[in-house]
MOPAC internal coordinates of N, CA, C and O (Angstrom, degrees):
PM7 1SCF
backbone

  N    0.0000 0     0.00 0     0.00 0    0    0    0
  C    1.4388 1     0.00 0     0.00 0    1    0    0
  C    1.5247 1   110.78 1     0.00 0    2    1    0
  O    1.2310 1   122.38 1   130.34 1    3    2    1
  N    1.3975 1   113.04 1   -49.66 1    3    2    1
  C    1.1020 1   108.30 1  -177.84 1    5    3    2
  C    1.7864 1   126.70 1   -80.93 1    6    5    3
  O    1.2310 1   131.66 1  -174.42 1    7    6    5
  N    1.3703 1    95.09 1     5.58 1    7    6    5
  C    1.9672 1   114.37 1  -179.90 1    9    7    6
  C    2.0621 1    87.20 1   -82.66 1   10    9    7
  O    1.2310 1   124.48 1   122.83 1   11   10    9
  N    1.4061 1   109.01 1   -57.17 1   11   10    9
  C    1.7617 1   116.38 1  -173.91 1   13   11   10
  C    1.4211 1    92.26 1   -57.78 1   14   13   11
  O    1.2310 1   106.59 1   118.34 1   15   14   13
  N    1.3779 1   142.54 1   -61.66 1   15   14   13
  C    1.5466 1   131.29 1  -153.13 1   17   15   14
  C    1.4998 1    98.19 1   -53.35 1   18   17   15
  O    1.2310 1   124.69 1   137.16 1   19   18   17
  N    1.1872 1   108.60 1   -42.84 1   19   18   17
  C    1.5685 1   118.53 1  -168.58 1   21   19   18
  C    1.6556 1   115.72 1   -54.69 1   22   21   19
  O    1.2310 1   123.56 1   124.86 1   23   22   21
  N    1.4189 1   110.78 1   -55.14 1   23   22   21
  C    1.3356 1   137.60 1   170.85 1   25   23   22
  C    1.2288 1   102.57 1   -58.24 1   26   25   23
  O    1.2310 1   113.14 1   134.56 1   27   26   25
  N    1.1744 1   130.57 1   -45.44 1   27   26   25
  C    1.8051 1   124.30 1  -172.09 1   29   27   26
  C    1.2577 1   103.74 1   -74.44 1   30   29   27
  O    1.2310 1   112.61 1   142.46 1   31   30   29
  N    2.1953 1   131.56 1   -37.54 1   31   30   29
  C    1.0761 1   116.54 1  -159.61 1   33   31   30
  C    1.5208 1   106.46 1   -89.77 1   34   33   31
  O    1.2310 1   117.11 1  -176.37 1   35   34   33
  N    1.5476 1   123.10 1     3.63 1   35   34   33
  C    1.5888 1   149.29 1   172.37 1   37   35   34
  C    1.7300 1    83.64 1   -86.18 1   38   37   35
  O    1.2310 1   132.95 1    86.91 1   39   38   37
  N    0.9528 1    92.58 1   -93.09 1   39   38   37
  C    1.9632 1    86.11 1  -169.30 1   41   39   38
  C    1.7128 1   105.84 1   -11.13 1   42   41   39
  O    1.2310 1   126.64 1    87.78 1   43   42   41
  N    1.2689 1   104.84 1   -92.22 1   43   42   41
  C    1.5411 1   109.82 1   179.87 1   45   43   42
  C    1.2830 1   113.96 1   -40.54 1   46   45   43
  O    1.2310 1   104.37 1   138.75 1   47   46   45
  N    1.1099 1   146.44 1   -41.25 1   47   46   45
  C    1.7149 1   124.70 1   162.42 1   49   47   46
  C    1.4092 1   115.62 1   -58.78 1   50   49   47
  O    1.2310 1   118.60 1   139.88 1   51   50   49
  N    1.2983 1   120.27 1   -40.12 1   51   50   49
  C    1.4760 1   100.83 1   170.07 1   53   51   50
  C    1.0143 1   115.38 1   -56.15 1   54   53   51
  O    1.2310 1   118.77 1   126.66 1   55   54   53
  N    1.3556 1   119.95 1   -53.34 1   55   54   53
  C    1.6585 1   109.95 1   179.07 1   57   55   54
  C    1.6510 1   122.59 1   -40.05 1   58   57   55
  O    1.2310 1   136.05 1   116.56 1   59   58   57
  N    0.6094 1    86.54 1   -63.44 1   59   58   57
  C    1.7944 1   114.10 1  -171.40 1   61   59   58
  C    2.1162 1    94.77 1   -41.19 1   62   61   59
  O    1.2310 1   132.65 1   129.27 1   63   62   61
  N    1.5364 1    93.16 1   -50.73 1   63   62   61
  C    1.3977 1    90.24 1  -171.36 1   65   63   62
  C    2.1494 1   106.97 1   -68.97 1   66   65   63
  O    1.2310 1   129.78 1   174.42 1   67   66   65
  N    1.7990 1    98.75 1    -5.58 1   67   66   65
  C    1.4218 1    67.16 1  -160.96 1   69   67   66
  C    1.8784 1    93.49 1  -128.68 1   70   69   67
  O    1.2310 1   136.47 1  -138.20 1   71   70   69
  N    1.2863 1    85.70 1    41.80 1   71   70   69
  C    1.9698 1   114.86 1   156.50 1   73   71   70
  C    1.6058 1   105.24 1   -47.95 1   74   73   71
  O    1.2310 1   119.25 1   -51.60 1   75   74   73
  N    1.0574 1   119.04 1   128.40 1   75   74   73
  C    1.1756 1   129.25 1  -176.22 1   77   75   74
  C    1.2857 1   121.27 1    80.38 1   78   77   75
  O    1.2310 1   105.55 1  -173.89 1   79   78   77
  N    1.3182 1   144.38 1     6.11 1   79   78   77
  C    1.4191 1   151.37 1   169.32 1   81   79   78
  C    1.6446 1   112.87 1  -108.81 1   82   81   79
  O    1.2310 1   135.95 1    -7.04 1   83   82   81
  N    1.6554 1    86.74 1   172.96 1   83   82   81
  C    1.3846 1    82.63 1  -176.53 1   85   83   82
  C    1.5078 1   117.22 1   -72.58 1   86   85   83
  O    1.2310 1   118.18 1   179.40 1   87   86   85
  N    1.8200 1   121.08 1    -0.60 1   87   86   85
  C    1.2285 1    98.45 1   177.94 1   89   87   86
  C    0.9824 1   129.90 1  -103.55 1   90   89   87
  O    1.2310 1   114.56 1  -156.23 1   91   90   89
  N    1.6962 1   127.92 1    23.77 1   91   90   89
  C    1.3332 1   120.71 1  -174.50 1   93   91   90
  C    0.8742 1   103.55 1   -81.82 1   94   93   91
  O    1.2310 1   100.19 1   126.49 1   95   94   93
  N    1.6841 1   153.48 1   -53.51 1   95   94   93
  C    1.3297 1   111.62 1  -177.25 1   97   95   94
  C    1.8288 1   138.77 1   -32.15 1   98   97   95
  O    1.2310 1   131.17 1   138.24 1   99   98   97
  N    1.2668 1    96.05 1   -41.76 1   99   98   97
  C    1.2736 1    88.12 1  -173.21 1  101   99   98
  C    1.4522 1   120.31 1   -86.88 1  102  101   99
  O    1.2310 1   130.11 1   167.82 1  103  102  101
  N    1.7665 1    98.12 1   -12.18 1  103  102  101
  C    2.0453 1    93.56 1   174.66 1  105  103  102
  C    1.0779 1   100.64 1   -87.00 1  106  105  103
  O    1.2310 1   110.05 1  -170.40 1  107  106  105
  N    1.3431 1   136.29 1     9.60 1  107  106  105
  C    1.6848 1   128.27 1  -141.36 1  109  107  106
  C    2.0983 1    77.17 1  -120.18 1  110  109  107
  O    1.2310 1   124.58 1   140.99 1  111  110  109
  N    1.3548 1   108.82 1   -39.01 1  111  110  109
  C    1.4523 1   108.49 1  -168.48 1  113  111  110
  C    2.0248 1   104.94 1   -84.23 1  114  113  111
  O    1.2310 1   121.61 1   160.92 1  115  114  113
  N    1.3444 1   114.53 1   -19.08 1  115  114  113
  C    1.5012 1   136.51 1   178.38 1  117  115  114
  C    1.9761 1    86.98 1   -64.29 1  118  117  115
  O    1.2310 1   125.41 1   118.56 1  119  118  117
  N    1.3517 1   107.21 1   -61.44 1  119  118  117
  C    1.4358 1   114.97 1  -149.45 1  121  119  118
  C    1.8538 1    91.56 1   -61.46 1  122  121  119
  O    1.2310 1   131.95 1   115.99 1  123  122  121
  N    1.3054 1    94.53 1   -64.01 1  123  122  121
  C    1.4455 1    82.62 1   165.80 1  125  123  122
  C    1.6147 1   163.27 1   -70.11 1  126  125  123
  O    1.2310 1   130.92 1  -170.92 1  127  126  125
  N    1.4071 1    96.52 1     9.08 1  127  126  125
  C    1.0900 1   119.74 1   146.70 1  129  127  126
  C    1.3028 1   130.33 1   -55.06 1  130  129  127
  O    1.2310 1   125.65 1   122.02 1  131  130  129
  N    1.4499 1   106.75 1   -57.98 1  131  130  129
  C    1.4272 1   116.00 1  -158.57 1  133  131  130
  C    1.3124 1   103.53 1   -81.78 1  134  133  131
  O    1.2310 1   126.06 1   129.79 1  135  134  133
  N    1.3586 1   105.97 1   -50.21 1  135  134  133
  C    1.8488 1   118.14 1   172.68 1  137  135  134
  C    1.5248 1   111.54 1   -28.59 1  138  137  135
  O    1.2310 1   125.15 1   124.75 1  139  138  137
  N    1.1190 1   107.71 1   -55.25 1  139  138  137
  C    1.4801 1   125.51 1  -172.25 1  141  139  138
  C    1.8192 1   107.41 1   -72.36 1  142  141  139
  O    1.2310 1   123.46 1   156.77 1  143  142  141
  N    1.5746 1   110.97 1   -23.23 1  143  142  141
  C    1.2350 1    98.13 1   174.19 1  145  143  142
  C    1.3459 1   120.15 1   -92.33 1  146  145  143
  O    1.2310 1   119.62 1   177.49 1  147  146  145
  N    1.5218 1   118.34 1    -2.51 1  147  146  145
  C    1.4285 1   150.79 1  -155.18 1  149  147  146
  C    1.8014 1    75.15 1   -95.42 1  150  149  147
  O    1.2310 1   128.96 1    81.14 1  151  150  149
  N    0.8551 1   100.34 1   -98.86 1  151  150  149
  C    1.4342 1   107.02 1  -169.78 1  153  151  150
  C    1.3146 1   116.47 1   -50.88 1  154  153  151
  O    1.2310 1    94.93 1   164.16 1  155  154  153
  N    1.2465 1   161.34 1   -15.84 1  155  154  153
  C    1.2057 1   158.50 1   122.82 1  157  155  154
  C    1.6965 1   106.14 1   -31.56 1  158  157  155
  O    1.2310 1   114.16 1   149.48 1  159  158  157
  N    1.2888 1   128.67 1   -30.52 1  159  158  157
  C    1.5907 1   113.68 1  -174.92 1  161  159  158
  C    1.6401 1    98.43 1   -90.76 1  162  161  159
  O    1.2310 1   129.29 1   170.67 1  163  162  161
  N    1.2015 1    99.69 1    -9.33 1  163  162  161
  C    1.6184 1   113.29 1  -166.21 1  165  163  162
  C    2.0139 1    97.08 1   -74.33 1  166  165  163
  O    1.2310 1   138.56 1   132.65 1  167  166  165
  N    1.2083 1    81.64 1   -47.35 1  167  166  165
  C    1.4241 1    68.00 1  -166.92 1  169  167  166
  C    2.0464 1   113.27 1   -96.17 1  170  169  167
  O    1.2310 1   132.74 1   178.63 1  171  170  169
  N    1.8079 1    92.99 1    -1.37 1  171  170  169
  C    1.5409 1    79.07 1   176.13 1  173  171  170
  C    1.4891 1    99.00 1   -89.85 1  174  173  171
  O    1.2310 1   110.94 1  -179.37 1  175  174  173
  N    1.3464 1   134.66 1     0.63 1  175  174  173
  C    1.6594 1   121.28 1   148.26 1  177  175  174
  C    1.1285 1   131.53 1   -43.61 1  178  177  175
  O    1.2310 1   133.22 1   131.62 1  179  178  177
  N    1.3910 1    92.05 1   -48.38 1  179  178  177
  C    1.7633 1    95.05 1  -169.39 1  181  179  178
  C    1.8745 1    96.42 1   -79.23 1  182  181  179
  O    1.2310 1   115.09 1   169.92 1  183  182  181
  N    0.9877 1   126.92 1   -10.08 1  183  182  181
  C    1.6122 1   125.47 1  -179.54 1  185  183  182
  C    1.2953 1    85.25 1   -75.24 1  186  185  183
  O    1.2310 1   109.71 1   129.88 1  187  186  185
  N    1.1969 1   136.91 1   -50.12 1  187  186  185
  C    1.7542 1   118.57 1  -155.91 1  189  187  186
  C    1.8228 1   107.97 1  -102.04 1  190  189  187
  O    1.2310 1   119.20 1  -161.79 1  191  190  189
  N    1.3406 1   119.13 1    18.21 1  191  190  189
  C    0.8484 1   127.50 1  -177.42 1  193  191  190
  C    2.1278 1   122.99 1  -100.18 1  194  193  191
  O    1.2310 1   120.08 1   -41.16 1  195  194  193
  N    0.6400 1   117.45 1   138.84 1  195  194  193
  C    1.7644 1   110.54 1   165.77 1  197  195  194
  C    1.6743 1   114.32 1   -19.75 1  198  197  195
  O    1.2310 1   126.91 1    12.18 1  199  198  197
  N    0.7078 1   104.31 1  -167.82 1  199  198  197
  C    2.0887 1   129.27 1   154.52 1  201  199  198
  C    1.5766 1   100.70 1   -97.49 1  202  201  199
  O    1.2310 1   114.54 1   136.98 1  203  202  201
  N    1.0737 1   127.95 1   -43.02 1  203  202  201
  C    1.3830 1   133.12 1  -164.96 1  205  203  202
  C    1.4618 1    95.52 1   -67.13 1  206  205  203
  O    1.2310 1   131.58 1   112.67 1  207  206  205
  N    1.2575 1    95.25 1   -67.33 1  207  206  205
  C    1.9108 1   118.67 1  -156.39 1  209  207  206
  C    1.3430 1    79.34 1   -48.95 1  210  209  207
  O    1.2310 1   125.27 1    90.58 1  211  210  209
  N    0.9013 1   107.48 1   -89.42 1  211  210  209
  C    1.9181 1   117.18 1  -171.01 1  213  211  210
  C    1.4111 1   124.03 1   -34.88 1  214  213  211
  O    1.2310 1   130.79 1   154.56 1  215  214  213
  N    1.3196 1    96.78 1   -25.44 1  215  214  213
  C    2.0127 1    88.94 1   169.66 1  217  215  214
  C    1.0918 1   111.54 1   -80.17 1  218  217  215
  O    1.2310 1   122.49 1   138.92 1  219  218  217
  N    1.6625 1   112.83 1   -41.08 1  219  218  217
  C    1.8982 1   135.93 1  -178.12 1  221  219  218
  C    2.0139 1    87.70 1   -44.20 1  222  221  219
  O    1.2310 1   116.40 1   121.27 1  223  222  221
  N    1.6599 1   124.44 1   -58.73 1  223  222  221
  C    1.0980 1   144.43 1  -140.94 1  225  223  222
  C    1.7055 1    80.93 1   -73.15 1  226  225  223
  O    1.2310 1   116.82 1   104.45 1  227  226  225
  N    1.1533 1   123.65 1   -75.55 1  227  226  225
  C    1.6847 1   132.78 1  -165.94 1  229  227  226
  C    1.3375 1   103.46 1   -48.43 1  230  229  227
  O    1.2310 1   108.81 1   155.63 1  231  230  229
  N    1.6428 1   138.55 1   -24.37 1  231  230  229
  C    1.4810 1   144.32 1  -152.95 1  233  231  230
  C    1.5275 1    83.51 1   -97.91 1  234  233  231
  O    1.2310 1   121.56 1   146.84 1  235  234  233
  N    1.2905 1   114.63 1   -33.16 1  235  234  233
  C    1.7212 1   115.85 1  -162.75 1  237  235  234
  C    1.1244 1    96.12 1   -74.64 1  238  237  235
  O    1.2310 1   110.95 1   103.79 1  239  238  237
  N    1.4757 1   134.64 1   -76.21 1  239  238  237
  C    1.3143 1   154.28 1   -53.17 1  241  239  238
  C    1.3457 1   107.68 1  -160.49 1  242  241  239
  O    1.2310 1   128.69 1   113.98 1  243  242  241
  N    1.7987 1   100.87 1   -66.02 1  243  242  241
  C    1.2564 1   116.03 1  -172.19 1  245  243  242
  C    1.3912 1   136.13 1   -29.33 1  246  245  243
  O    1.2310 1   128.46 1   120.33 1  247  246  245
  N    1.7325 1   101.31 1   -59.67 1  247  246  245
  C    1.3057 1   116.49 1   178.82 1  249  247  246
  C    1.5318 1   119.46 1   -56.36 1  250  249  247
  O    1.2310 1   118.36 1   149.58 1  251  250  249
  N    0.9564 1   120.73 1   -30.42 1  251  250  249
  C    1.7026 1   139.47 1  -166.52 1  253  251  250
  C    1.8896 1    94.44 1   -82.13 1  254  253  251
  O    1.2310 1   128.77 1   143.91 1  255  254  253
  N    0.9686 1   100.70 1   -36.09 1  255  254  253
  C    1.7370 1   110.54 1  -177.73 1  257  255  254
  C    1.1965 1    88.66 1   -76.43 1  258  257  255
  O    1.2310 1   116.04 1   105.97 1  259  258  257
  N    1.0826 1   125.12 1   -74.03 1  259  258  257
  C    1.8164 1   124.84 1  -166.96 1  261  259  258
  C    1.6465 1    98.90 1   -47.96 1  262  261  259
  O    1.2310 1   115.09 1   110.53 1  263  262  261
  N    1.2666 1   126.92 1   -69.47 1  263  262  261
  C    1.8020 1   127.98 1   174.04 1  265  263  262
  C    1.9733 1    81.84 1   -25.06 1  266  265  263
  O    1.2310 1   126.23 1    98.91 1  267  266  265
  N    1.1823 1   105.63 1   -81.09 1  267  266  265
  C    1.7879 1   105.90 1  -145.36 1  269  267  266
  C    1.7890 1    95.24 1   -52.93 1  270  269  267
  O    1.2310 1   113.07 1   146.34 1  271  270  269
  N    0.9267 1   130.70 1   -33.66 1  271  270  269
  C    1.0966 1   104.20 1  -166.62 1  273  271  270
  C    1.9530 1   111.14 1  -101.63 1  274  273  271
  O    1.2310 1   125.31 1  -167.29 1  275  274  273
  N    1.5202 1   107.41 1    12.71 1  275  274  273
  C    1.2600 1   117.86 1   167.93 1  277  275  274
  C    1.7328 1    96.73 1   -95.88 1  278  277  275
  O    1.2310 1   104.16 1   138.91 1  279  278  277
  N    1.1781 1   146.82 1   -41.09 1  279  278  277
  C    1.4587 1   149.70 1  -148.65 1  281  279  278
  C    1.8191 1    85.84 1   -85.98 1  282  281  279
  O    1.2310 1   123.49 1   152.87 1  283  282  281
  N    1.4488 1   110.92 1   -27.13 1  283  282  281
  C    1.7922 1   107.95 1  -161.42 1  285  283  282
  C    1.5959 1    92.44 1   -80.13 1  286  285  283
  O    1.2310 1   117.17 1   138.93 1  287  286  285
  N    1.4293 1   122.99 1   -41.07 1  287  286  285
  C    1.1434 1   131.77 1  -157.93 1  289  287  286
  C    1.4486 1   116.49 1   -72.72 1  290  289  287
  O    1.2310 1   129.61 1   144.71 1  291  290  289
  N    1.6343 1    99.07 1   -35.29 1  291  290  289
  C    1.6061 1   135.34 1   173.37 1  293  291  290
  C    1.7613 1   101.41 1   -47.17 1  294  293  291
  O    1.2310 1   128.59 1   124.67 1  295  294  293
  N    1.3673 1   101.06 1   -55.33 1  295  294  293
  C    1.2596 1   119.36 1  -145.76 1  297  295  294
  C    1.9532 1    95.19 1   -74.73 1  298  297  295
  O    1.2310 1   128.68 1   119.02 1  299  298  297
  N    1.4506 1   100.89 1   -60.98 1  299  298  297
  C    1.3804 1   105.68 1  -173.27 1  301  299  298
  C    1.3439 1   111.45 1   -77.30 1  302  301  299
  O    1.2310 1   104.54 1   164.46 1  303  302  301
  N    1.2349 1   146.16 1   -15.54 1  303  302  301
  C    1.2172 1   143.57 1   152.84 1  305  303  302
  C    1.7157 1   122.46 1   -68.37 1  306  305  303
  O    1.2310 1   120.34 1   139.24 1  307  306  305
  N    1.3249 1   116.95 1   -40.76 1  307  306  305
  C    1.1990 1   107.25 1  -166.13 1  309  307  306
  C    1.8665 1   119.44 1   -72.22 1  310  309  307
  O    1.2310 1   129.23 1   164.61 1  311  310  309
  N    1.8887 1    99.82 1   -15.39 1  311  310  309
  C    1.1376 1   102.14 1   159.83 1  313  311  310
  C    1.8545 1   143.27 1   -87.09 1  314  313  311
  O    1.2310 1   141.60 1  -157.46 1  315  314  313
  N    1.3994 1    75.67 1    22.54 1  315  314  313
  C    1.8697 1    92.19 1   177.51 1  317  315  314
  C    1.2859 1   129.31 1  -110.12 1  318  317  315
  O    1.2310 1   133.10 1   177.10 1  319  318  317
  N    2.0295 1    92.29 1    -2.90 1  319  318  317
  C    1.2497 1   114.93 1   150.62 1  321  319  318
  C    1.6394 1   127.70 1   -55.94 1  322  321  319
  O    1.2310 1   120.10 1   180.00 1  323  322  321

């Protein structure tokens, strides 16, 4: 999980850096891919996890999930401006 968070928050800076060219669509659709797979393992952990594990997991974790999935939101919204 934490190898994908890494890869998604690389995805989304490339994107981000390459706003205005011809390649953001497709790094912009890369970023969200991965983001989304980042966070999908994110949360089928905490499904196979305790109450404990999983709160211990959200105290760790959480915030960095919330960043990734605010930077994804950042990313694909701010160009529809």
């Amino acid at each position: 999980m934490n190898d994908k968070f890494a890869e998604a928050r690389e995805e989304i800076t490339d994107a981000m850096e390459s706003k205005d060219t011809v390649y953001f669509n497709e790094e912009a659709e890369v970023a969200q891919e991965v983001a989304n797979e980042a966070i999908a393992l994110y949360e089928a952990l905490l499904e196979r996890m305790s109450k404990e594990q999983a709160d211990g997991l959200r105290r760790t974790t959480g915030l960095k999930m919330g960043q990734l999935k605010a930077e994804l939101d950042l990313l694909l919204h701010d160009d529809e401006h």
